[in-house]
mmCIF file of the protein (N, C-alpha, C, O) and its ligand, coordinates in Angstrom:
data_MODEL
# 
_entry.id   MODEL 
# 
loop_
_entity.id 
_entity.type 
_entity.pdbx_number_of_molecules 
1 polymer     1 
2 non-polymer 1 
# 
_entity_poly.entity_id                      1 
_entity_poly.type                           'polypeptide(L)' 
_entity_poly.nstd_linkage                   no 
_entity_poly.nstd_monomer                   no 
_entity_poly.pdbx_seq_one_letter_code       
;(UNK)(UNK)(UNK)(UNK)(UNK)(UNK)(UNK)(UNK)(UNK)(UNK)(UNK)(UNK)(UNK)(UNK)(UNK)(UNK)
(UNK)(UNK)(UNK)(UNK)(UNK)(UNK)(UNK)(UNK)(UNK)(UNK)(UNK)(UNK)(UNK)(UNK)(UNK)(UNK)
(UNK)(UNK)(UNK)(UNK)(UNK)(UNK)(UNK)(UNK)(UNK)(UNK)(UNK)(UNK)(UNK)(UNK)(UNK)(UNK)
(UNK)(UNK)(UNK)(UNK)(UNK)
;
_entity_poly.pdbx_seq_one_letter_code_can   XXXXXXXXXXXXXXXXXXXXXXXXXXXXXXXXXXXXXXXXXXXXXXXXXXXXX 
_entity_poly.pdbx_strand_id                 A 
# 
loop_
_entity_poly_seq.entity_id 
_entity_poly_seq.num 
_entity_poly_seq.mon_id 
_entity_poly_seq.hetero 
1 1  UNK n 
1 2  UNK n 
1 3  UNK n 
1 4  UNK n 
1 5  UNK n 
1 6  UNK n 
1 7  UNK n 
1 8  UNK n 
1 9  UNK n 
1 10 UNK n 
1 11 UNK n 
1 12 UNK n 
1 13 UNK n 
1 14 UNK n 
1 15 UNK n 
1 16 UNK n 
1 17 UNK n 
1 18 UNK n 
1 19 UNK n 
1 20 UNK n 
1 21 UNK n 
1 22 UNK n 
1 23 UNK n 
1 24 UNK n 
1 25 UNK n 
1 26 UNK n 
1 27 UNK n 
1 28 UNK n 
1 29 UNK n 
1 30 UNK n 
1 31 UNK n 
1 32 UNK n 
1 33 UNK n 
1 34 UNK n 
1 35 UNK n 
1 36 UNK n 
1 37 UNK n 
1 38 UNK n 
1 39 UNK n 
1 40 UNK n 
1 41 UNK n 
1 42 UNK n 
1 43 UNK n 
1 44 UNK n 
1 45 UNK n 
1 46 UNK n 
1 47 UNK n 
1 48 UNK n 
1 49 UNK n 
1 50 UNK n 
1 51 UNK n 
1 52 UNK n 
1 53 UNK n 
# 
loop_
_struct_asym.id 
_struct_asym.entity_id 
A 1 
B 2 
# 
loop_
_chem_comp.id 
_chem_comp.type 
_chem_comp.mon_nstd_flag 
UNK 'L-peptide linking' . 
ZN  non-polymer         . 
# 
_pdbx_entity_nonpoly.entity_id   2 
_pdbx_entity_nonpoly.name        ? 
_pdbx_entity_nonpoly.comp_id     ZN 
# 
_pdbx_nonpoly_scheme.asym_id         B 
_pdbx_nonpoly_scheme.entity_id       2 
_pdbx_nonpoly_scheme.mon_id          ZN 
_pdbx_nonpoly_scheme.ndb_seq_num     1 
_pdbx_nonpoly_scheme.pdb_seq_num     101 
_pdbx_nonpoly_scheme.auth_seq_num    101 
_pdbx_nonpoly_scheme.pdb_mon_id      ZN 
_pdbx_nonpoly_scheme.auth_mon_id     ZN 
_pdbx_nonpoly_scheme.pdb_strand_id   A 
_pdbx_nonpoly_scheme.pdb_ins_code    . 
# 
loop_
_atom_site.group_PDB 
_atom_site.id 
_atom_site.type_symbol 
_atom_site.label_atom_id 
_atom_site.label_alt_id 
_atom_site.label_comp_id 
_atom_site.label_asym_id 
_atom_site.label_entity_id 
_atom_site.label_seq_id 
_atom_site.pdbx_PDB_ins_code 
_atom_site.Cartn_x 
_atom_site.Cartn_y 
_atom_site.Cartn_z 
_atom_site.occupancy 
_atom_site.B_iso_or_equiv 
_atom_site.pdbx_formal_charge 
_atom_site.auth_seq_id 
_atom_site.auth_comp_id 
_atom_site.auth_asym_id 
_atom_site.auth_atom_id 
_atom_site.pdbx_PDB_model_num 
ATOM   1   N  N  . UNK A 1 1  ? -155.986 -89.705  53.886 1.00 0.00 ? 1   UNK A N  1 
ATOM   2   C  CA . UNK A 1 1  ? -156.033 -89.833  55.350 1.00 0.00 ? 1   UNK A CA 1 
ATOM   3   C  C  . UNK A 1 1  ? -157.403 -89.391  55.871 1.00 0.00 ? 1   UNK A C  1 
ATOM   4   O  O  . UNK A 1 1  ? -157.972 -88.321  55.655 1.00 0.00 ? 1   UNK A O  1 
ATOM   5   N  N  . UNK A 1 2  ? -157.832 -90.477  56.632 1.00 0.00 ? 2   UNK A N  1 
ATOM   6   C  CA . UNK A 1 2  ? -159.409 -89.754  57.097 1.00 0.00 ? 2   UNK A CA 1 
ATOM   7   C  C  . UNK A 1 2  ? -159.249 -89.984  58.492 1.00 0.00 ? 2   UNK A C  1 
ATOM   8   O  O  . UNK A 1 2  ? -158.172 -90.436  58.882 1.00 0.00 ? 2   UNK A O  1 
ATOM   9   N  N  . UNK A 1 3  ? -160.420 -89.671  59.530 1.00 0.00 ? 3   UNK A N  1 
ATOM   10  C  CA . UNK A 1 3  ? -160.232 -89.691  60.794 1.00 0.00 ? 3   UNK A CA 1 
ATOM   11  C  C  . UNK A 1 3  ? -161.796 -90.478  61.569 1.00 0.00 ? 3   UNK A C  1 
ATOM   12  O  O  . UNK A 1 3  ? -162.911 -89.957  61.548 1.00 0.00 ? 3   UNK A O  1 
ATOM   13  N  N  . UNK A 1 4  ? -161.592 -91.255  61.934 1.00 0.00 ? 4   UNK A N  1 
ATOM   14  C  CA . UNK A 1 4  ? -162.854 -91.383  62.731 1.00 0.00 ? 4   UNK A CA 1 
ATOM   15  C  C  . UNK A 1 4  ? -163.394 -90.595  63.623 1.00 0.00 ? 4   UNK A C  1 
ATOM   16  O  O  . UNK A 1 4  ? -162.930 -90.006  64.599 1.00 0.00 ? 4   UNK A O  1 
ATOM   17  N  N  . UNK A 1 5  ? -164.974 -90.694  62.920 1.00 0.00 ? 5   UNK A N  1 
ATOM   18  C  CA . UNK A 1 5  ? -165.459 -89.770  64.100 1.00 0.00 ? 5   UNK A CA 1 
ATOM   19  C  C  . UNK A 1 5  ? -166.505 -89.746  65.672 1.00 0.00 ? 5   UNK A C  1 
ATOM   20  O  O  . UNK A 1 5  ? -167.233 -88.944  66.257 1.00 0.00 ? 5   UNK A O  1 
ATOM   21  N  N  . UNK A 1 6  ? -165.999 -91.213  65.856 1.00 0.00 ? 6   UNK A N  1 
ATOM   22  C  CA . UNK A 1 6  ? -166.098 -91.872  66.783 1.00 0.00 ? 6   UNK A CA 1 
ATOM   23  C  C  . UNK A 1 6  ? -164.863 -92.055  67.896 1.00 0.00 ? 6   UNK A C  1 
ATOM   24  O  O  . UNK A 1 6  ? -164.901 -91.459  68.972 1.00 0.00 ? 6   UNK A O  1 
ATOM   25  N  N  . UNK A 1 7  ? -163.590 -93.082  67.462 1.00 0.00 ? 7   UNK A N  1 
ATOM   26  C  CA . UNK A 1 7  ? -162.706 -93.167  68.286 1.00 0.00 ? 7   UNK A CA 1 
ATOM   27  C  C  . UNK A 1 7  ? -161.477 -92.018  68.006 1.00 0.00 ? 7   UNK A C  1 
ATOM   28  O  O  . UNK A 1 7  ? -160.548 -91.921  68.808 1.00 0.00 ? 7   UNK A O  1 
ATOM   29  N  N  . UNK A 1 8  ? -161.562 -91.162  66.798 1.00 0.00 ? 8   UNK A N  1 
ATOM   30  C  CA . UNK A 1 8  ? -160.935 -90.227  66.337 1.00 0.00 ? 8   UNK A CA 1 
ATOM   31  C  C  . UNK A 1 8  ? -159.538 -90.429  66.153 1.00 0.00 ? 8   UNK A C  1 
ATOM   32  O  O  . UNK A 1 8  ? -158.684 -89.549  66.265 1.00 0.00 ? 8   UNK A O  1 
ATOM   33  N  N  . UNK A 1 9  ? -159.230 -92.257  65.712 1.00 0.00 ? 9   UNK A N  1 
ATOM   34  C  CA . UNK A 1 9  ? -158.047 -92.778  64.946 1.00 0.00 ? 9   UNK A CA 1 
ATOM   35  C  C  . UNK A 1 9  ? -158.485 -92.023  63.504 1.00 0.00 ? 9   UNK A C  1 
ATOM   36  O  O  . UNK A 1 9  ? -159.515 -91.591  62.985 1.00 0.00 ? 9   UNK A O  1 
ATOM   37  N  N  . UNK A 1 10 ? -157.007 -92.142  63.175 1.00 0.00 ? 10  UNK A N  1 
ATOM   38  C  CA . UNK A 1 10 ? -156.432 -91.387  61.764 1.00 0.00 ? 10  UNK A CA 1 
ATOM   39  C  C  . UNK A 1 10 ? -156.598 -93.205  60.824 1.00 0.00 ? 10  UNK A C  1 
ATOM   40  O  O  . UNK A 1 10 ? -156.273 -94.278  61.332 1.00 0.00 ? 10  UNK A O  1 
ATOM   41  N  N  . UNK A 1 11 ? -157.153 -93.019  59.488 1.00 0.00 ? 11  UNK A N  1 
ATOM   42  C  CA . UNK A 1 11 ? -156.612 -94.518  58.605 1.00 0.00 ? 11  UNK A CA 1 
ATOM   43  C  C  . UNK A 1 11 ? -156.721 -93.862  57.676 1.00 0.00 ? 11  UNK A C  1 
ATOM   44  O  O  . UNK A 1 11 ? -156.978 -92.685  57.424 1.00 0.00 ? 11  UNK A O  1 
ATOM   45  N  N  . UNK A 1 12 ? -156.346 -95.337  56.814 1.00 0.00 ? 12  UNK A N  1 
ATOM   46  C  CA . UNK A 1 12 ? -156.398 -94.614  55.255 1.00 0.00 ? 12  UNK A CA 1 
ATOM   47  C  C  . UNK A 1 12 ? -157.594 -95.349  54.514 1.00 0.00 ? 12  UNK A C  1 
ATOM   48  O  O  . UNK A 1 12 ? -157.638 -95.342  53.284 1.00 0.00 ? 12  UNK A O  1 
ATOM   49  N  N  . UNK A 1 13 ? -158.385 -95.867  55.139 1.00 0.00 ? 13  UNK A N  1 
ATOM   50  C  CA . UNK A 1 13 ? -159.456 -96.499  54.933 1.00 0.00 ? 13  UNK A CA 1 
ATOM   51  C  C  . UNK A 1 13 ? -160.698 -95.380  54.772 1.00 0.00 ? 13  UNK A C  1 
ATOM   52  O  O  . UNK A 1 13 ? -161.027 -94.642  55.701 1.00 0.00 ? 13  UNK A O  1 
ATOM   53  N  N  . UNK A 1 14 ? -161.389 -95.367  53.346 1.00 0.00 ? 14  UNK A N  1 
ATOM   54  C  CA . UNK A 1 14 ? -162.586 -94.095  52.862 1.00 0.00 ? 14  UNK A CA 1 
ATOM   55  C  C  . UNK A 1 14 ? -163.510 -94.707  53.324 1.00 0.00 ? 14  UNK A C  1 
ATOM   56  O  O  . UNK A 1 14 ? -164.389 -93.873  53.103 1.00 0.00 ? 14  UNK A O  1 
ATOM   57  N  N  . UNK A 1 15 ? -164.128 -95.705  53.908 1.00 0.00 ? 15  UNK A N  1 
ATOM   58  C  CA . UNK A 1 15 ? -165.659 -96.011  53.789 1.00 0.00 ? 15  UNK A CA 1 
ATOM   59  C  C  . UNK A 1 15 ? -165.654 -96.026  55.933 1.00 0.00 ? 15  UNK A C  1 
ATOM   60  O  O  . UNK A 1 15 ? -166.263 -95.215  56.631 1.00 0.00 ? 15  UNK A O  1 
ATOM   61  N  N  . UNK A 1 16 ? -165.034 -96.856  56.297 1.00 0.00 ? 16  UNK A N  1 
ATOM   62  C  CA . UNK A 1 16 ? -165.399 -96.582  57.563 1.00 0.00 ? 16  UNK A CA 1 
ATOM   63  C  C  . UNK A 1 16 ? -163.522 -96.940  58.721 1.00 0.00 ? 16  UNK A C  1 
ATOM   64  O  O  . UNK A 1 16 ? -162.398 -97.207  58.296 1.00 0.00 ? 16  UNK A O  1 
ATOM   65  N  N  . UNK A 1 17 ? -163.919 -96.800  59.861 1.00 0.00 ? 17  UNK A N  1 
ATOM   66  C  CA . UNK A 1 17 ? -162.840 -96.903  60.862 1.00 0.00 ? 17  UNK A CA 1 
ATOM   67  C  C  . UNK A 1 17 ? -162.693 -98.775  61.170 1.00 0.00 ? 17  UNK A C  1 
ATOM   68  O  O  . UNK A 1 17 ? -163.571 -99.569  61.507 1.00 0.00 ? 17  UNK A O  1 
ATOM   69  N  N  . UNK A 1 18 ? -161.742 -98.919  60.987 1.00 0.00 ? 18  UNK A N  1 
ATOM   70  C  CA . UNK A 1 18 ? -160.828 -100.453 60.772 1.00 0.00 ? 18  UNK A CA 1 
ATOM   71  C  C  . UNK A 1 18 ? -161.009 -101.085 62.179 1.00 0.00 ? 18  UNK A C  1 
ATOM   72  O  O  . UNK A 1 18 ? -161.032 -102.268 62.520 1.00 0.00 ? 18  UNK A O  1 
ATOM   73  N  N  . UNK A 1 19 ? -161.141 -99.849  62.949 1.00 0.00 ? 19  UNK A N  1 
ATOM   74  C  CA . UNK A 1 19 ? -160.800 -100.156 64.482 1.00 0.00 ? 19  UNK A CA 1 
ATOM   75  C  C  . UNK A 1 19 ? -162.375 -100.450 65.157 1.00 0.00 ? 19  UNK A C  1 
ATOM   76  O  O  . UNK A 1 19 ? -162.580 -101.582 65.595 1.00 0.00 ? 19  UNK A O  1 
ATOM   77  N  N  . UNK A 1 20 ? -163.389 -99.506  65.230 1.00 0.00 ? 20  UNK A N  1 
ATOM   78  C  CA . UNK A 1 20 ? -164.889 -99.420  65.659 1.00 0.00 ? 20  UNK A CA 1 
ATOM   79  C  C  . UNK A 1 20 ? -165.747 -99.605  64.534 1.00 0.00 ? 20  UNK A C  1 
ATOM   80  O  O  . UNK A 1 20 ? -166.780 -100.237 64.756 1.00 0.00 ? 20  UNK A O  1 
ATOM   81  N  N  . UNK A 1 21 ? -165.601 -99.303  63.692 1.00 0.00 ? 21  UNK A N  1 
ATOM   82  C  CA . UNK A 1 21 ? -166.856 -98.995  61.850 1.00 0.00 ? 21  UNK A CA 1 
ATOM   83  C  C  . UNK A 1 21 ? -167.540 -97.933  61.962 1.00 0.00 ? 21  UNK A C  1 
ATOM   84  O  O  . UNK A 1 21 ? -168.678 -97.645  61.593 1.00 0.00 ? 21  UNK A O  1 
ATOM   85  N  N  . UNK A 1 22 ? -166.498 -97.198  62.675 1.00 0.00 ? 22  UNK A N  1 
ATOM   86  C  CA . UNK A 1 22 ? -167.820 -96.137  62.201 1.00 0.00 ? 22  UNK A CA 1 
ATOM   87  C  C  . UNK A 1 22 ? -167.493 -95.194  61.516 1.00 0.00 ? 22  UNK A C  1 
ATOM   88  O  O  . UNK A 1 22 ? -166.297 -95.098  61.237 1.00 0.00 ? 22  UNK A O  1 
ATOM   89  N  N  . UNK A 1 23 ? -168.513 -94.102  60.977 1.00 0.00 ? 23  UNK A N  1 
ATOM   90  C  CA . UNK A 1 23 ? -167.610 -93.520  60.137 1.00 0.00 ? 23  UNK A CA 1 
ATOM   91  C  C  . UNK A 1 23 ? -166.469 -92.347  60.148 1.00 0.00 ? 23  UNK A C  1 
ATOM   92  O  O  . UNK A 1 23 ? -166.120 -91.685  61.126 1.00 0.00 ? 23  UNK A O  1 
ATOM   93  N  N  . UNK A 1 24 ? -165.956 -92.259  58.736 1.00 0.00 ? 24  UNK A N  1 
ATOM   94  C  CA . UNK A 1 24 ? -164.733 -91.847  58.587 1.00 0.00 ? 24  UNK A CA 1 
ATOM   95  C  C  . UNK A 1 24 ? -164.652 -90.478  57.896 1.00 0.00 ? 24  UNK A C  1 
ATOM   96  O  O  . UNK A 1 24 ? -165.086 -90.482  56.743 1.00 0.00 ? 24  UNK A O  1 
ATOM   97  N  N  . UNK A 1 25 ? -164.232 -89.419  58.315 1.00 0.00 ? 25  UNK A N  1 
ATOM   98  C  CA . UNK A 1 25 ? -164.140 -87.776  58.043 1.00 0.00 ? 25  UNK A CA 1 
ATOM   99  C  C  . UNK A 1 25 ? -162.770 -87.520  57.489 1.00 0.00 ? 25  UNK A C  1 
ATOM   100 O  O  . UNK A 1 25 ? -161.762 -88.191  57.711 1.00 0.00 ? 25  UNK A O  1 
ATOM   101 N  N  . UNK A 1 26 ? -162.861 -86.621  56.854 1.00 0.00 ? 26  UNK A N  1 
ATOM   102 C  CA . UNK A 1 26 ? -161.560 -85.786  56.150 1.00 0.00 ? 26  UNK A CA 1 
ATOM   103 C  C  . UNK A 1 26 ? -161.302 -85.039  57.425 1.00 0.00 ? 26  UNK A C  1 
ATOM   104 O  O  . UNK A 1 26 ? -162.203 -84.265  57.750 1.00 0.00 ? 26  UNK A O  1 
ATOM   105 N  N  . UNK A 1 27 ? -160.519 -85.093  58.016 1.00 0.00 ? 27  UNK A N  1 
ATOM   106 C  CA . UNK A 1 27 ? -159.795 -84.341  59.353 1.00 0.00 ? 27  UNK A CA 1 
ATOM   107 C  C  . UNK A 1 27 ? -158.969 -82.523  58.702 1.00 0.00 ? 27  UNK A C  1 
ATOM   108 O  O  . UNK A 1 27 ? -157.859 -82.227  58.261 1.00 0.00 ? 27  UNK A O  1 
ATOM   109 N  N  . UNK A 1 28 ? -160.208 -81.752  58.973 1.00 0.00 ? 28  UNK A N  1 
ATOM   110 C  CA . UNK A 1 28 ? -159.853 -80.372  58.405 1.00 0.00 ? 28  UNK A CA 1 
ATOM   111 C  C  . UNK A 1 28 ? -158.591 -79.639  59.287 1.00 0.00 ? 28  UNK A C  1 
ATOM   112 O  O  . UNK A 1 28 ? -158.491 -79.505  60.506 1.00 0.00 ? 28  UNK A O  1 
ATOM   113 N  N  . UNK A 1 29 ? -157.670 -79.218  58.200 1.00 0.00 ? 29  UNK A N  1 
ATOM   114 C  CA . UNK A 1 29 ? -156.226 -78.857  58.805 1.00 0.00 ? 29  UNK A CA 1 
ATOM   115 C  C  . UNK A 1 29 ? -156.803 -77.413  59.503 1.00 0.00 ? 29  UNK A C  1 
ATOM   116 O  O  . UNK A 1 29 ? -157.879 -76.833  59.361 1.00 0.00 ? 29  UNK A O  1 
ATOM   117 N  N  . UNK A 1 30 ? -155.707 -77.125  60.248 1.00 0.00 ? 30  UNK A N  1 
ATOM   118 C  CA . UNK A 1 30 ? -155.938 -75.251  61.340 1.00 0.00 ? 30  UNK A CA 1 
ATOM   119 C  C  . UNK A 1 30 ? -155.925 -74.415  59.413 1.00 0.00 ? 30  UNK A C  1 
ATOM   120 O  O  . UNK A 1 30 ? -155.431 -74.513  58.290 1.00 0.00 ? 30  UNK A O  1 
ATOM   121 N  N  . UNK A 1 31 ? -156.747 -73.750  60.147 1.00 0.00 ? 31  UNK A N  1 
ATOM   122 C  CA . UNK A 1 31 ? -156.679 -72.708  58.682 1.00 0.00 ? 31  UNK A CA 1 
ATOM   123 C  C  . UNK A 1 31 ? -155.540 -71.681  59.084 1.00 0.00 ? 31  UNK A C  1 
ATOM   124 O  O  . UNK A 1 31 ? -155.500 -70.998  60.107 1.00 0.00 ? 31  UNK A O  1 
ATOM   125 N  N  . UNK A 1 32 ? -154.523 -71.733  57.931 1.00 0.00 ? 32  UNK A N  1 
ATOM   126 C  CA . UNK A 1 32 ? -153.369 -70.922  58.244 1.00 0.00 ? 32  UNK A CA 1 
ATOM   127 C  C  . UNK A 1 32 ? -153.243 -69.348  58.276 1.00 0.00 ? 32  UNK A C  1 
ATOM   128 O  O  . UNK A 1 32 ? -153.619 -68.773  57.254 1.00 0.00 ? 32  UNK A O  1 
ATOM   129 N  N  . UNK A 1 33 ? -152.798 -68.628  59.242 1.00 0.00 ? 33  UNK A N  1 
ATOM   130 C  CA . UNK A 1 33 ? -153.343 -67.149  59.579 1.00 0.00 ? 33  UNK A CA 1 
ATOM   131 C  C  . UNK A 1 33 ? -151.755 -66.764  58.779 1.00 0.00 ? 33  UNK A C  1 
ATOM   132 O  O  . UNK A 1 33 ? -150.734 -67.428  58.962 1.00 0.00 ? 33  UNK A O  1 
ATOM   133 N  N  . UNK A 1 34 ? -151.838 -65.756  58.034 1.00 0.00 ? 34  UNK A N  1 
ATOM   134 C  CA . UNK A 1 34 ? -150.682 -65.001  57.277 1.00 0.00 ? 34  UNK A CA 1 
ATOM   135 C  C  . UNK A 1 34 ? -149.960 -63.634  58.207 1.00 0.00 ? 34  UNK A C  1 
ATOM   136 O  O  . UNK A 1 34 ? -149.058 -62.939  57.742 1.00 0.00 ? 34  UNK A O  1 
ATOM   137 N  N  . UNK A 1 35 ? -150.552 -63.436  59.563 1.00 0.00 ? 35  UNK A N  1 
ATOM   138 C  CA . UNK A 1 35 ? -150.178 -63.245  60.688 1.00 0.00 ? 35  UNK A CA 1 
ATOM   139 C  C  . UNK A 1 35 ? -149.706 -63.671  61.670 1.00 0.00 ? 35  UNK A C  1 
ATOM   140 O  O  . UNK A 1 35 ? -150.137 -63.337  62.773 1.00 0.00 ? 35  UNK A O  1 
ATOM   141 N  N  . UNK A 1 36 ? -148.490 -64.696  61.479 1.00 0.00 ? 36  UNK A N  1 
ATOM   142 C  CA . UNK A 1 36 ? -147.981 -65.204  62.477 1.00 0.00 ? 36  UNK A CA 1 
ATOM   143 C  C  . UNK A 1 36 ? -147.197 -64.930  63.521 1.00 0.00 ? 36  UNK A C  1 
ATOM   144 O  O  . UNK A 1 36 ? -146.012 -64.605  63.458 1.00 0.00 ? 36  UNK A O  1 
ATOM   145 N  N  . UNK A 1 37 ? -147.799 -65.047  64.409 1.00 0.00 ? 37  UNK A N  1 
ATOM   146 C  CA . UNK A 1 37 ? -146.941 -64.526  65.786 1.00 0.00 ? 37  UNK A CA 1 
ATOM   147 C  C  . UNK A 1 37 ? -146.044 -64.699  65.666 1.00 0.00 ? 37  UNK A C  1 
ATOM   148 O  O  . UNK A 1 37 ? -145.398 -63.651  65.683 1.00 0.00 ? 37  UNK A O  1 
ATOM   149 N  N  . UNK A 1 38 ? -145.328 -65.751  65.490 1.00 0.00 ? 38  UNK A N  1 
ATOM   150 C  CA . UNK A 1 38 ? -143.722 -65.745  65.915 1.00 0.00 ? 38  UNK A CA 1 
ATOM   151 C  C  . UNK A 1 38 ? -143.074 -65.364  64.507 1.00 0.00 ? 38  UNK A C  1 
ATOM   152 O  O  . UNK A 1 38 ? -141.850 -65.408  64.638 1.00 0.00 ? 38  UNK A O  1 
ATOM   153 N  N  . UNK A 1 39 ? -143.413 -65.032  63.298 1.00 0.00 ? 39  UNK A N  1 
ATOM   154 C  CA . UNK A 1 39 ? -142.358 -63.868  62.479 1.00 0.00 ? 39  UNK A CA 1 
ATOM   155 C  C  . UNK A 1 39 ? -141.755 -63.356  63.134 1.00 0.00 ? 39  UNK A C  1 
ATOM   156 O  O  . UNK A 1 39 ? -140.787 -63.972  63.580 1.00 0.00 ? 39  UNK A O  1 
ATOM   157 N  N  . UNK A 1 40 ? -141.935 -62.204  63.488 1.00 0.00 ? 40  UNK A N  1 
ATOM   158 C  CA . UNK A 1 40 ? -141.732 -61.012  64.367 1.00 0.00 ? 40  UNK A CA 1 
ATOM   159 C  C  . UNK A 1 40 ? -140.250 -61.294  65.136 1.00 0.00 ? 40  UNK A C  1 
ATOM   160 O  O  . UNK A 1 40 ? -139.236 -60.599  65.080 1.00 0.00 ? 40  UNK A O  1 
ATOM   161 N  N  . UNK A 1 41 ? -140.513 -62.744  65.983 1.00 0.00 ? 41  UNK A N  1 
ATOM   162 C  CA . UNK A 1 41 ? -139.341 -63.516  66.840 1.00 0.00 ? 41  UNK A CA 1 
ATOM   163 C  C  . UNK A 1 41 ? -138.517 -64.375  65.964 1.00 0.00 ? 41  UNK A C  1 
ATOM   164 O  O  . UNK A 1 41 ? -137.558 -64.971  66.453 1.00 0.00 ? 41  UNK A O  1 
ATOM   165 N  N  . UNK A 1 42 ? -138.859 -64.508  64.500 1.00 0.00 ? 42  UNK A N  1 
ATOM   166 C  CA . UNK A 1 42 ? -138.132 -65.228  63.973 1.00 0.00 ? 42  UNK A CA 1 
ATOM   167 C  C  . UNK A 1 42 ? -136.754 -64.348  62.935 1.00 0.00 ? 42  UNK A C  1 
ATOM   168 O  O  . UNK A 1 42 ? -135.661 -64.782  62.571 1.00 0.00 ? 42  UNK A O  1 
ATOM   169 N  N  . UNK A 1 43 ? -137.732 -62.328  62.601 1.00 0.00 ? 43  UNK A N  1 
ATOM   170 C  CA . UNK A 1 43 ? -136.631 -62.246  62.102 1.00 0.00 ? 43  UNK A CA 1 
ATOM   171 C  C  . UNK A 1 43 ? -135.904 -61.283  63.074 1.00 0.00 ? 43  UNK A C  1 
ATOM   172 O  O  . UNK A 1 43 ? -134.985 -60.612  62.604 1.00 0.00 ? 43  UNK A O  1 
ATOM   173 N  N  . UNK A 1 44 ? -136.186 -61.164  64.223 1.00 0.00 ? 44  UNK A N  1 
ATOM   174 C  CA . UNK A 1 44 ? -135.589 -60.261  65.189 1.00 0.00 ? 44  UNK A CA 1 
ATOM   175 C  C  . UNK A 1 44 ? -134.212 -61.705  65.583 1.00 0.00 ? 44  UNK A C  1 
ATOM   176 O  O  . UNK A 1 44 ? -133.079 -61.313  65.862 1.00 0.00 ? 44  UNK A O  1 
ATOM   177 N  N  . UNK A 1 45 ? -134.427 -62.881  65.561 1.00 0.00 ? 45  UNK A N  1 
ATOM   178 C  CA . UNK A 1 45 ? -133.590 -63.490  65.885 1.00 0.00 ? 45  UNK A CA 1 
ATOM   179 C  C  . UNK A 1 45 ? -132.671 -63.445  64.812 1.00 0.00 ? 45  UNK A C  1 
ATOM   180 O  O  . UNK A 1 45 ? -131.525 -63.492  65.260 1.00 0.00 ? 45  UNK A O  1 
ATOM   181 N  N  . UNK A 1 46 ? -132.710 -63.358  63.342 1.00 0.00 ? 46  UNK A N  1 
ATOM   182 C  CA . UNK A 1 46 ? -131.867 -63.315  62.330 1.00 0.00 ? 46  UNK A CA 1 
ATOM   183 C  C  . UNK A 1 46 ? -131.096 -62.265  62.397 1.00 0.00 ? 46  UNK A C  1 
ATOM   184 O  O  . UNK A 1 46 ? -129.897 -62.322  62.124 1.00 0.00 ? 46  UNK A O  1 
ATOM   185 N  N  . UNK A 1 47 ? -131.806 -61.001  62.835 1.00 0.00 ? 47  UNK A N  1 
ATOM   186 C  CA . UNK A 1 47 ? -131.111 -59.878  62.514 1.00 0.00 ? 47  UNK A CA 1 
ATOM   187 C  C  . UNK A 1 47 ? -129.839 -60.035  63.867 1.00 0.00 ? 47  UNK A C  1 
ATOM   188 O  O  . UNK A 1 47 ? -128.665 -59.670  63.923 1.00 0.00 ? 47  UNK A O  1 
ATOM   189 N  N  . UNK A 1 48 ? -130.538 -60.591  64.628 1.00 0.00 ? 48  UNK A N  1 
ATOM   190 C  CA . UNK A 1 48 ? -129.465 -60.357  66.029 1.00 0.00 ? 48  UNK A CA 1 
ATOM   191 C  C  . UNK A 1 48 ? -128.229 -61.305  65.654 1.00 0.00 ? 48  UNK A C  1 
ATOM   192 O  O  . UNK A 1 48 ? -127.135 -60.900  66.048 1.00 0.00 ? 48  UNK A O  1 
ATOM   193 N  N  . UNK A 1 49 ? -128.256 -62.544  64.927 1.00 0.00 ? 49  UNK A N  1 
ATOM   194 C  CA . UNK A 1 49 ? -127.083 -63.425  64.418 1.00 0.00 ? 49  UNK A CA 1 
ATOM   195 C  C  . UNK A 1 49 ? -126.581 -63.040  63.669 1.00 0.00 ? 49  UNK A C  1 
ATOM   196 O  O  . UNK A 1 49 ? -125.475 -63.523  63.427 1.00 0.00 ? 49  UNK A O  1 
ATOM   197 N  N  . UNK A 1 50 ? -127.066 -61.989  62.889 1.00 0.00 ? 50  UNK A N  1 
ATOM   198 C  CA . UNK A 1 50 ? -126.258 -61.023  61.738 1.00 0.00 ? 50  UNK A CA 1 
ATOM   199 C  C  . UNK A 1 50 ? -125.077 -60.006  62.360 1.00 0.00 ? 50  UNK A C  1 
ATOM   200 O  O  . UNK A 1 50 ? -123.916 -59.806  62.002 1.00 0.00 ? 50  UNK A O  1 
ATOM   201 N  N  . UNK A 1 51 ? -125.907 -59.436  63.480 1.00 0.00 ? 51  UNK A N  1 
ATOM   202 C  CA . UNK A 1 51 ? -124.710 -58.347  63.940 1.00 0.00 ? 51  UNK A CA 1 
ATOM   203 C  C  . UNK A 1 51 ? -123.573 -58.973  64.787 1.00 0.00 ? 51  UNK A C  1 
ATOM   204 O  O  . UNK A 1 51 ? -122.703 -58.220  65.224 1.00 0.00 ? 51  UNK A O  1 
ATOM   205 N  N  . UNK A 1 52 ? -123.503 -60.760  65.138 1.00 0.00 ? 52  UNK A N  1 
ATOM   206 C  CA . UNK A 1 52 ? -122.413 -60.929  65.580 1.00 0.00 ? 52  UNK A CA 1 
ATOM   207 C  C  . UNK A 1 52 ? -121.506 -61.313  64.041 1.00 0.00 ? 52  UNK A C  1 
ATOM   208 O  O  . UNK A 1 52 ? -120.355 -61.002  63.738 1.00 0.00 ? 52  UNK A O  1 
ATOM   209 N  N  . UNK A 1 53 ? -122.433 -62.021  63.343 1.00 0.00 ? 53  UNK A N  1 
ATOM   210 C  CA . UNK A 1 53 ? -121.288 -61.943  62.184 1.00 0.00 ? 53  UNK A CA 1 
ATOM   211 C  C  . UNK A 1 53 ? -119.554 -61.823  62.423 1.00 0.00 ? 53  UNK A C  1 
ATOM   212 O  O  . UNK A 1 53 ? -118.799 -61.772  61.452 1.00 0.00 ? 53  UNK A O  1 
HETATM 213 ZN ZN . ZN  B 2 .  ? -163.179 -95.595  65.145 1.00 0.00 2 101 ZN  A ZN 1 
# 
């Protein structure tokens, strides 16, 4: 999957964009933080479905 970096369509085309020609980038993912905010809300919600059990 690459991304133009012109009209910033997604293809699967390596050399250029299908749509304009121009060229085509590896679209870099969010770098994943091992601090995620919503843990915190995810196991406070578990624990709370536990004590109705
Ligand atoms: Zn394009």
């Amino acid at each position: 999957m690459r991304k133009c970096v012109n009209c910033g369509r997604y293809t699967l085309r390596q050399d250029k964009c299908p749509v304009c020609g121009s060229e085509v980038r590896v679209p870099h993912p969010p770098r994943f933080s091992p601090e995620d905010k919503y843990v915190k809300y995810r196991i406070k919600a578990k624990e709370a479905s536990q004590d109705q059990g």
